[in-house]
Structure formats: structure tokens, C-alpha cells
PASEBA-1860 file (N, C-alpha, C; in nm, 3 decimals):
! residues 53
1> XXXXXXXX> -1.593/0.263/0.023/-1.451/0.239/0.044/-1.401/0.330/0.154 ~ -1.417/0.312/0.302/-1.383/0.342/0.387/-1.397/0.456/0.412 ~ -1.549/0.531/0.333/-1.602/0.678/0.339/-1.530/0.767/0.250 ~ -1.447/0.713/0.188/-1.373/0.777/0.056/-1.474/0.801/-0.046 ~ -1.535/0.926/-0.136/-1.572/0.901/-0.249/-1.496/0.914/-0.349 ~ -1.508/0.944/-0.449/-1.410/0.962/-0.580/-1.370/1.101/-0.609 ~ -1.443/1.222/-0.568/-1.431/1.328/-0.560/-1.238/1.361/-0.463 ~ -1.275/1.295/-0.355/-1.182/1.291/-0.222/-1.082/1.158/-0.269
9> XXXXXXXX> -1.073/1.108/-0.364/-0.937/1.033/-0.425/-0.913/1.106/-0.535 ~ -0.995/1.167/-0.645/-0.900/1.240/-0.736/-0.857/1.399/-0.663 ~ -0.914/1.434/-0.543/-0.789/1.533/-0.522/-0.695/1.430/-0.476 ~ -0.676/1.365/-0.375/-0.580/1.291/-0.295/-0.457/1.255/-0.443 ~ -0.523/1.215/-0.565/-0.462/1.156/-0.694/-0.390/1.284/-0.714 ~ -0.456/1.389/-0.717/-0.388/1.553/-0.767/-0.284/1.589/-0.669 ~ -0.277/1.601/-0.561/-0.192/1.629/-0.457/-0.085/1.546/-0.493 ~ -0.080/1.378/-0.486/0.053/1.300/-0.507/0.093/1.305/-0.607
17> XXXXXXXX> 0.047/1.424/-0.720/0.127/1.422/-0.867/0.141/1.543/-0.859 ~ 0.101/1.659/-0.779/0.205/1.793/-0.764/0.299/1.753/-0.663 ~ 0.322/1.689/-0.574/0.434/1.637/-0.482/0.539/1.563/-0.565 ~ 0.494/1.445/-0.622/0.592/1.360/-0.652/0.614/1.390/-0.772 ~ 0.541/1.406/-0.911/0.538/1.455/-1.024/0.628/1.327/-1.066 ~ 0.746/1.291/-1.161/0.770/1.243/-1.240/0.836/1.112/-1.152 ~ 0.891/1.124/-1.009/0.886/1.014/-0.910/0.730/0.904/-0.890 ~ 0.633/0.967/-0.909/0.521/0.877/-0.872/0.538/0.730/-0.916
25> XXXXXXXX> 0.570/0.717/-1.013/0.573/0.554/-1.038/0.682/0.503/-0.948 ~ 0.809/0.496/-0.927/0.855/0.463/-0.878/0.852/0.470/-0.708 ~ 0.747/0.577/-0.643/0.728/0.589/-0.525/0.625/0.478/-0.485 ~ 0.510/0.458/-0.607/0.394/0.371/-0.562/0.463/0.230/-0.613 ~ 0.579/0.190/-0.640/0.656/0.060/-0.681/0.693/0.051/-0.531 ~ 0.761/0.138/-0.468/0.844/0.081/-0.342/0.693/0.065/-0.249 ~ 0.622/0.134/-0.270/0.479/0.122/-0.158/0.422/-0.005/-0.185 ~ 0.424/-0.062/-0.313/0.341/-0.138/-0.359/0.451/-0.292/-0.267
33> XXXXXXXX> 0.600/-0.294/-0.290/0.685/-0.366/-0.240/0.654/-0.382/-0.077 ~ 0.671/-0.283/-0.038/0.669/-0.248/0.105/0.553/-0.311/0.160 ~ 0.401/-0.316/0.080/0.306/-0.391/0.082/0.321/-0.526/0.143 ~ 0.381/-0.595/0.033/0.396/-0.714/-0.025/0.481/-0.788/0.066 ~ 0.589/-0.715/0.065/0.678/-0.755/0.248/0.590/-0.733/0.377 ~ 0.505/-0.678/0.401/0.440/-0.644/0.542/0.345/-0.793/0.513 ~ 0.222/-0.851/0.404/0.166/-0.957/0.394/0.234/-1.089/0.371 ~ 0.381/-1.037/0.358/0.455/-1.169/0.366/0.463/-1.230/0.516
41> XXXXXXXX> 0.556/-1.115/0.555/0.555/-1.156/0.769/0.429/-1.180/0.782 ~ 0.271/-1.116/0.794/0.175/-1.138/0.847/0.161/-1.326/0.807 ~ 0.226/-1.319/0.693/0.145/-1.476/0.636/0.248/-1.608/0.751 ~ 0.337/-1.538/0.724/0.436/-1.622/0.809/0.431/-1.653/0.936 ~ 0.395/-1.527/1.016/0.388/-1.515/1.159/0.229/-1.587/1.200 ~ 0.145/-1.612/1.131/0.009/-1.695/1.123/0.023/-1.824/1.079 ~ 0.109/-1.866/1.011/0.164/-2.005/0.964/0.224/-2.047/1.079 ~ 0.288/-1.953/1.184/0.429/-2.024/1.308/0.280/-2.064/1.361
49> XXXXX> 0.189/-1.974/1.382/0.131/-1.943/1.508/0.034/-2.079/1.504 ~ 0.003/-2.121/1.394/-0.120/-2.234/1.365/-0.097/-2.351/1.317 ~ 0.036/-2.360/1.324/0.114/-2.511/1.271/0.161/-2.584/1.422 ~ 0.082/-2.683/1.412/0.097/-2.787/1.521/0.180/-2.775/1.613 ~ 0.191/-2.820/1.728/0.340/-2.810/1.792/0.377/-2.973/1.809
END
């Protein structure tokens, strides 16, 4: 996974829960949103681009 092992995600996991602490859910909700809107345009802007003229 992109040279990540698991060692180097549970610190990365430890770091965003001494930062965010009782925010985390709601920080990885707007990330998870923010996601979801960025693969929306991509889907859209590939639908303009490949639909007939």
C-alpha cells in the first residue's frame, strides 16, 4: 500500500488521535465528504468529456 507498512500507519493512527483527540470522527466525516465531492466532479467532468457531441 504505497510503501506504507502497518508499523508507519499505527504511528500515523497515534499522531491523528493526539492532534485531534475527541474531534477525529468528525474530522475523518468531513474528509471522507470532501472525498466523495472530489469523485463526484471527476465522474462528471469524464461523463461531459465522453458523451457524444
Amino acid at each position: 500500500m504505497f510503501g506504507v507498512g502497518p508499523i508507519e500507519l499505527l504511528v500515523v493512527g497515534m499522531v491523528a488521535m493526539l492532534l485531534f483527540g475527541n474531534r477525529l470522527p468528525s474530522v475523518m466525516r468531513s474528509l471522507g465528504q470532501g472525498i466523495s465531492e472530489f469523485k463526484r466532479g471527476v465522474n462528471e467532468i469524464n461523463e461531459d468529456i465522453n458523451r457524444p457531441s
